[in-house]
C-alpha positions as semicolon CSV with decimal commas, in nm:
position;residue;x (nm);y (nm);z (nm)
1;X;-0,123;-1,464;-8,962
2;X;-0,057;-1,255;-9,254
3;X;0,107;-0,997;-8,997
4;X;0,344;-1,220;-8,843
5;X;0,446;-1,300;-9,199
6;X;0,543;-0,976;-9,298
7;X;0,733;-0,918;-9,004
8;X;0,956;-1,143;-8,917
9;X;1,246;-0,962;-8,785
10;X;1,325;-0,996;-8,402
11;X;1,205;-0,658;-8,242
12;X;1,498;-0,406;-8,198
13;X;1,604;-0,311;-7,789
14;X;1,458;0,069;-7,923
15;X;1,149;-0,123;-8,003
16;X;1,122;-0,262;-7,701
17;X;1,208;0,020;-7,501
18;X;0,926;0,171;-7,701
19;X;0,665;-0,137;-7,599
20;X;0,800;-0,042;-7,220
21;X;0,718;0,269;-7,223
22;X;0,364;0,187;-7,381
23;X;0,303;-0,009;-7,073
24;X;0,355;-0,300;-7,364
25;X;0,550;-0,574;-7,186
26;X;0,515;-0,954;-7,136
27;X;0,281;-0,999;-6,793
28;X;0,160;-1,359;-6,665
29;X;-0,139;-1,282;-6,463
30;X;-0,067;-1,623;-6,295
31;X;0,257;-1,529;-6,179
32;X;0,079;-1,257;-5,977
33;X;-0,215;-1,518;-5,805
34;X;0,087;-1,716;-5,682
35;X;0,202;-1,465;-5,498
36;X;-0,063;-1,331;-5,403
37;X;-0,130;-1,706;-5,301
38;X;0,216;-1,689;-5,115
39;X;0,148;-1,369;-4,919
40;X;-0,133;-1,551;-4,760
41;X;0,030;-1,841;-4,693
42;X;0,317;-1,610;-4,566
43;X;0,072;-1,448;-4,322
44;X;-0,123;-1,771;-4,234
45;X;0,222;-1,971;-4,109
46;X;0,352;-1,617;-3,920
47;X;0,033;-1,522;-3,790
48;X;-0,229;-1,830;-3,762
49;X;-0,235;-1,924;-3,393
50;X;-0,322;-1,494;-3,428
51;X;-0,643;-1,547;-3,665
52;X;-0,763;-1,908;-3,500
53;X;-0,793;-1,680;-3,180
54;X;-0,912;-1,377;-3,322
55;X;-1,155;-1,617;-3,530
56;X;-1,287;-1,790;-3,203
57;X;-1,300;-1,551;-3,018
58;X;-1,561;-1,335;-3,265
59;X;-1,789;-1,677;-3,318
60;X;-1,836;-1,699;-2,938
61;X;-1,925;-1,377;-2,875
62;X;-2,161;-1,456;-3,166
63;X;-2,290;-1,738;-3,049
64;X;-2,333;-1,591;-2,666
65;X;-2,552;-1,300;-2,809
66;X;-2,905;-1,222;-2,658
67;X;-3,175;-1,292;-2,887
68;X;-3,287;-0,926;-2,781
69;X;-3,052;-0,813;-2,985
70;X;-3,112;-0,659;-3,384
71;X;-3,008;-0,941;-3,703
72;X;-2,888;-0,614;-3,839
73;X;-2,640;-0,467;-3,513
74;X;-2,507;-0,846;-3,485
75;X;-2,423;-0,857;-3,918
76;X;-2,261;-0,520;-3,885
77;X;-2,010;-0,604;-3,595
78;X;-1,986;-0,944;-3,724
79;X;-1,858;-0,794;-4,064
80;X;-1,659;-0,520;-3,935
81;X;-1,474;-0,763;-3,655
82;X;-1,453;-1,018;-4,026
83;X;-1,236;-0,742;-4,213
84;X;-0,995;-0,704;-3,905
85;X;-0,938;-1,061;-3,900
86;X;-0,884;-1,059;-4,273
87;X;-0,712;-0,720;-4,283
88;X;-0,316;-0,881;-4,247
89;X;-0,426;-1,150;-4,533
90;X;-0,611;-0,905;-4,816
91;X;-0,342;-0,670;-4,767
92;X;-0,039;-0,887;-4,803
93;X;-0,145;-1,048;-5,113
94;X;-0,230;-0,727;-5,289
95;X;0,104;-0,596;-5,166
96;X;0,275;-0,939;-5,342
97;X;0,039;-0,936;-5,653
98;X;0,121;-0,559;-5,670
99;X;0,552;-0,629;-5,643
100;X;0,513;-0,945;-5,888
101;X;0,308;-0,741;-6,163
102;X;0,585;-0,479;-6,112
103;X;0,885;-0,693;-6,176
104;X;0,756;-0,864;-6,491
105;X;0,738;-0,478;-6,650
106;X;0,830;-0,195;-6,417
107;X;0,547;0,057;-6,435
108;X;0,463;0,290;-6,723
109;X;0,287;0,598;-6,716
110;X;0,121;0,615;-7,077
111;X;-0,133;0,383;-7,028
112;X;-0,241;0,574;-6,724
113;X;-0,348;0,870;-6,953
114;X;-0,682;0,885;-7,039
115;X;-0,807;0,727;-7,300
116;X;-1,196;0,726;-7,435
117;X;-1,147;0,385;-7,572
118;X;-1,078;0,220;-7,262
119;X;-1,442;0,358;-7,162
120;X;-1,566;0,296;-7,452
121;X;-1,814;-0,016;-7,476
122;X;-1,773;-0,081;-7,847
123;X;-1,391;-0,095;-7,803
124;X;-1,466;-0,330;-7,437
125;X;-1,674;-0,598;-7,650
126;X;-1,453;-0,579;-7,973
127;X;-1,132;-0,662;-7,768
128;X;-1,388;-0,911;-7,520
129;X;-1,495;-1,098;-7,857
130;X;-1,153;-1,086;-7,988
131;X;-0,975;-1,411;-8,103
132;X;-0,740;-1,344;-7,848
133;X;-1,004;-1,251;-7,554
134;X;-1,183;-1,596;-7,666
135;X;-0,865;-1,762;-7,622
136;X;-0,789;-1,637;-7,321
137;X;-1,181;-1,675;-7,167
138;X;-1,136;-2,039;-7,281
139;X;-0,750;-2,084;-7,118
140;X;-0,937;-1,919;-6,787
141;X;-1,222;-2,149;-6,797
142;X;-1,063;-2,472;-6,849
143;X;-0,734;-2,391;-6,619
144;X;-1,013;-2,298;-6,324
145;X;-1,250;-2,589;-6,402
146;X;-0,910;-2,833;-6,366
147;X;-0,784;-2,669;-6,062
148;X;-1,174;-2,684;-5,849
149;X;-1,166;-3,051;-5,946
150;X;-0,792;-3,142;-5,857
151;X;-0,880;-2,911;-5,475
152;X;-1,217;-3,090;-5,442
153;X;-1,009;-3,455;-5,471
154;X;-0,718;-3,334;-5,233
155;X;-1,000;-3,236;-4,966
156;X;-1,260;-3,439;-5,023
157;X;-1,134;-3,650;-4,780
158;X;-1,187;-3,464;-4,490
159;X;-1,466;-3,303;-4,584
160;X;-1,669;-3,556;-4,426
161;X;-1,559;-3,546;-4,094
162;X;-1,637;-3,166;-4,019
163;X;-2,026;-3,238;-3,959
164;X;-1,947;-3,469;-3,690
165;X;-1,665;-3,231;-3,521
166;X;-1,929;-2,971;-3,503
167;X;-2,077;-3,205;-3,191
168;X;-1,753;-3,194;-2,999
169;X;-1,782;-2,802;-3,043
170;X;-1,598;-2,512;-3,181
171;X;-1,248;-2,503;-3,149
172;X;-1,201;-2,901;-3,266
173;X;-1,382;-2,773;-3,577
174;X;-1,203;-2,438;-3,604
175;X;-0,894;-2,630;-3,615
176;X;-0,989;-2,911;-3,848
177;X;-1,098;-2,562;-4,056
178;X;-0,794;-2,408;-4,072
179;X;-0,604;-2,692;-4,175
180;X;-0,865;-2,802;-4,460
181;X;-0,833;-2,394;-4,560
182;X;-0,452;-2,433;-4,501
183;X;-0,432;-2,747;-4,769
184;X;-0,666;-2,569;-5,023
185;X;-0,423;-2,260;-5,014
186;X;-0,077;-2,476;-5,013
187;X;-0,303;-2,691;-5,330
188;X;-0,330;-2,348;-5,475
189;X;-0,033;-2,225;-5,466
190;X;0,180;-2,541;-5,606
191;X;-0,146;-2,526;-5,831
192;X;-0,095;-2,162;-5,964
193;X;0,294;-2,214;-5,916
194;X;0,299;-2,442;-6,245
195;X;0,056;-2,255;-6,434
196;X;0,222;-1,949;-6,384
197;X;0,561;-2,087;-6,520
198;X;0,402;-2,223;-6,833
199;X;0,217;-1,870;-6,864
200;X;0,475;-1,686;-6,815
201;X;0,716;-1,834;-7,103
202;X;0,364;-1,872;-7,316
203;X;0,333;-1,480;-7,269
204;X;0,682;-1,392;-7,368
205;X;0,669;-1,611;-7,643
206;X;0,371;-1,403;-7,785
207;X;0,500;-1,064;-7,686
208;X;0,822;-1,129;-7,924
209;X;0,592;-1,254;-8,167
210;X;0,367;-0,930;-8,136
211;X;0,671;-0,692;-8,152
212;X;0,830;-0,862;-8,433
213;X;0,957;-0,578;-8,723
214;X;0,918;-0,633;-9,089
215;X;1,252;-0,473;-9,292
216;X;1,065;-0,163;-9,408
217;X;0,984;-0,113;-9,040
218;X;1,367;-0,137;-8,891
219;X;1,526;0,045;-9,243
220;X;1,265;0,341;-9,082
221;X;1,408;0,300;-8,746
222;X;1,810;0,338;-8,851
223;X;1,645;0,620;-9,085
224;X;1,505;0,803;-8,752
225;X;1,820;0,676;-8,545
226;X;2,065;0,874;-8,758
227;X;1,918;1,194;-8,649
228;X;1,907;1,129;-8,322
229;X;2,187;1,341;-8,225
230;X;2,216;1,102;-7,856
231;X;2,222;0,788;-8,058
232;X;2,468;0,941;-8,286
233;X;2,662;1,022;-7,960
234;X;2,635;0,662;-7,834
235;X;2,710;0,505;-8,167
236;X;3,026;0,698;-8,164
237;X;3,189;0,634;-7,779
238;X;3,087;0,259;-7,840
239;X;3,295;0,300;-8,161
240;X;3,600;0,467;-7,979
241;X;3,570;0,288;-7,691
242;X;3,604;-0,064;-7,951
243;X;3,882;0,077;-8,124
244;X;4,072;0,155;-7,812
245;X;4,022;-0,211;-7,635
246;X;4,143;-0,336;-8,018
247;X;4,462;-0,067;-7,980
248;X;4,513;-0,236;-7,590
249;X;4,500;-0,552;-7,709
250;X;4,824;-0,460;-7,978
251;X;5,046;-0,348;-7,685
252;X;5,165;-0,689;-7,539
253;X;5,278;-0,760;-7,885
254;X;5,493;-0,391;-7,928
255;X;5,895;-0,425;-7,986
256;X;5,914;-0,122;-7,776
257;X;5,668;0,179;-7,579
258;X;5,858;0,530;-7,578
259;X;5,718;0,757;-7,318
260;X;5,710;1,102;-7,224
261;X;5,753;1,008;-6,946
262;X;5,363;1,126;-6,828
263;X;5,213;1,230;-7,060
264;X;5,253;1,047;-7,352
265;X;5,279;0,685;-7,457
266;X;5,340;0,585;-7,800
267;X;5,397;0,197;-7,862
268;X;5,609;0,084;-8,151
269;X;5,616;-0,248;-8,323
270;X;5,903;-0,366;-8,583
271;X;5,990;-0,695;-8,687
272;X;6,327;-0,771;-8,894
273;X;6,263;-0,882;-9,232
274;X;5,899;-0,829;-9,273
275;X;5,834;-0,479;-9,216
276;X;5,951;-0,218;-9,375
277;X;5,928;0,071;-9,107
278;X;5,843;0,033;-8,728
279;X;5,472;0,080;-8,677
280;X;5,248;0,267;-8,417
281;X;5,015;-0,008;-8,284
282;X;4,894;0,223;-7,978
283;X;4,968;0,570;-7,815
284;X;4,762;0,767;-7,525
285;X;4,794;1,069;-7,365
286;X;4,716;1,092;-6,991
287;X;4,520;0,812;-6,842
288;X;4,588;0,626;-7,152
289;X;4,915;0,645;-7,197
290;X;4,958;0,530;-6,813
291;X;4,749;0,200;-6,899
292;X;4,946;0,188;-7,190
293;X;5,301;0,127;-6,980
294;X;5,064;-0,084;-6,717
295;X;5,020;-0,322;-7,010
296;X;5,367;-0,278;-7,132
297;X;5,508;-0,366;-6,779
298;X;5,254;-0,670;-6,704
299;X;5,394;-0,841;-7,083
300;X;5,789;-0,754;-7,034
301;X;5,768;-0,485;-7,341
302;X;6,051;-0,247;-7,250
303;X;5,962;0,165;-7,168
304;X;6,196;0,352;-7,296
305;X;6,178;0,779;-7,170
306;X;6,204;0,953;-7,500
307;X;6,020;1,325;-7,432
308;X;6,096;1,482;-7,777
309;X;6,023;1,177;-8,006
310;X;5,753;1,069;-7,753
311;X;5,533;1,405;-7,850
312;X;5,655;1,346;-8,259
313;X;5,545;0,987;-8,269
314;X;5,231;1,099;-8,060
315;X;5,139;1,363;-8,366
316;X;5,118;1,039;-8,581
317;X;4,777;0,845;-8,680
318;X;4,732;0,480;-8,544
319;X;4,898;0,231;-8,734
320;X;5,114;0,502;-8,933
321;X;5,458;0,372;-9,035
322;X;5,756;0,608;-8,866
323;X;5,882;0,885;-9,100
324;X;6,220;0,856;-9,242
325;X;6,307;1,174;-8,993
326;X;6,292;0,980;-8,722
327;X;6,440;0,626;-8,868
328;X;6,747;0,742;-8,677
329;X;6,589;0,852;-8,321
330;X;6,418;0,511;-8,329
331;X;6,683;0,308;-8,478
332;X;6,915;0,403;-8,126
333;X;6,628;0,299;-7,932
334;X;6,608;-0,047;-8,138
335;X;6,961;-0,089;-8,114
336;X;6,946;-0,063;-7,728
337;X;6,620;-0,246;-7,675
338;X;6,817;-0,548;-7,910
339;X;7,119;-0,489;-7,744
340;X;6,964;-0,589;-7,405
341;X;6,803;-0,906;-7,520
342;X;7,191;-0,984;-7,694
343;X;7,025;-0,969;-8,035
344;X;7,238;-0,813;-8,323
């Protein structure tokens, strides 16, 4: 508890990336029975009528065997012909199991390293004896011993009635079979279904618990991020790519954009009686400066084509008040822009 205490800072996205790569991610083993649960089922409605005959078939040449023949021939072909029929089934819920364990955590290489403590047996019965081994033993135990009870009182019903369809002969029993194998499965899967969406929020909830940072732990981590020269390089377009949505979001309010016409924009904004000088509030060369006049154009702020005070105003920093040289280039442009909406 002590080291949940000390950290108690949500886990940082380099953190996690860092658990990722570990092979360290949040993993329900219950979400992977249920599908490996569904795969079956998915093969079982596509492919049943398949097995049933495949499945009789094998039990009467079985049961039409000479008694000349060896205990040890008949198991053989009877287990070989058994892993054909079961072939499609096996196979389609690894394949499931496999895809489900994947999208909880993508795969990660590290832990496929060797490692002498995974071989280890001192390592295997410290983490076996574990708190969190016992508590998971214990979740295991009781969340199998509840699920064989709830199947045996959903079939326990018809249970009874195969001894007396074994008289009528095999396929009336084959079929009452399959669909006493058919409810267990469909049990198991609405079974696993619910367990595995408990488990799977119970096992997230841990993971952020586990990955949790104490302050010492993320001051280290901005420490190491500094000098990360591609960090550094991502810090910096986020920063410039913030500033310039904050600059487009100025334009609609601009008294006026003055243009190069192509390749520069430079957006002015003056109002009467409260400002002493007209102010750049955005400017762009090139693409910029295009979505700068798109803008302009969508909001009714009048273009004006001014090429030589375009590329002076352009040589001035963002949110720089216009130089007394150029009060007079800019005051014409006023006067017309004022003129045209019959202000004085």
């Amino acid at each position: 508890m002590a080291e949940f205490e000390e950290r108690t800072e949500q886990a940082t996205p380099r953190r996690r990336q860092k658990a990722r790569e570990e092979g360290k991610v949040a993993r329900s083993r219950d979400l992977n029975a249920i599908a490996a649960i569904g795969g079956i089922l998915v093969v079982f409605v596509l492919g049943g009528r398949h097995f049933m005959d495949s499945l009789g078939g094998m039990t009467g040449r079985l049961l039409s065997l000479q008694y000349g023949y060896e205990p040890i021939t008949v198991l053989r072909a009877a287990s070989v012909e058994t892993m054909f029929i079961l072939a499609p089934f096996l196979g389609t819920a690894f394949v499931f199991a496999v895809v489900a364990n994947v999208s909880q955590g993508g795969i990660a290489l590290k832990p496929l390293k060797f490692n002498f403590d995974m071989i280890n047996p001192l390592t295997g019965f410290k983490r076996l004896f574990s708190m969190n081994g016992l508590l998971e033993f214990l979740k295991s135990l009781v969340k199998f011993a509840l699920g064989a009870y709830l199947l045996y009182w959903v079939v326990q019903k018809d249970l009874p009635l195969l001894p007396g369809l074994m008289e009528m002969g095999f396929r009336p029993l084959a079929l009452a079979s399959a669909r006493l194998i058919l409810k267990a499965v469909a049990f198991g899967f609405f079974w696993f279904f619910v367990l595995s969406i408990i488990d799977y929020f119970l096992q997230r909830w841990q993971f952020d618990r586990s990955i949790r940072m104490s302050r010492e732990e993320m001051k280290e981590e901005f420490k190491e991020s500094e000098g990360n020269p591609q960090i550094k390089s991502r810090i910096k377009s986020i920063q410039r790519e913030m500033a310039r949505k904050r600059m487009m979001q100025e334009v609609p309010k601009a008294t006026v954009v003055i243009t190069n016409p192509t390749h520069f924009s430079v957006a002015l904004k003056y109002e009467d009686g409260r400002m002493s000088a007209p102010k750049i509030v955005a400017k762009g060369a090139d693409e910029v400066a295009l979505r700068i006049r798109e803008i302009a154009r969508r909001h009714g702020v009048p273009i004006v084509e001014d090429k030589p005070l375009a590329r002076l105003l352009f040589k001035l920093d963002l949110d720089a008040s216009v130089p007394q040289e150029l009060y007079k280039a800019v005051a014409k442009i006023l006067a017309y822009i004022y003129g045209l909406k019959g202000k004085s």
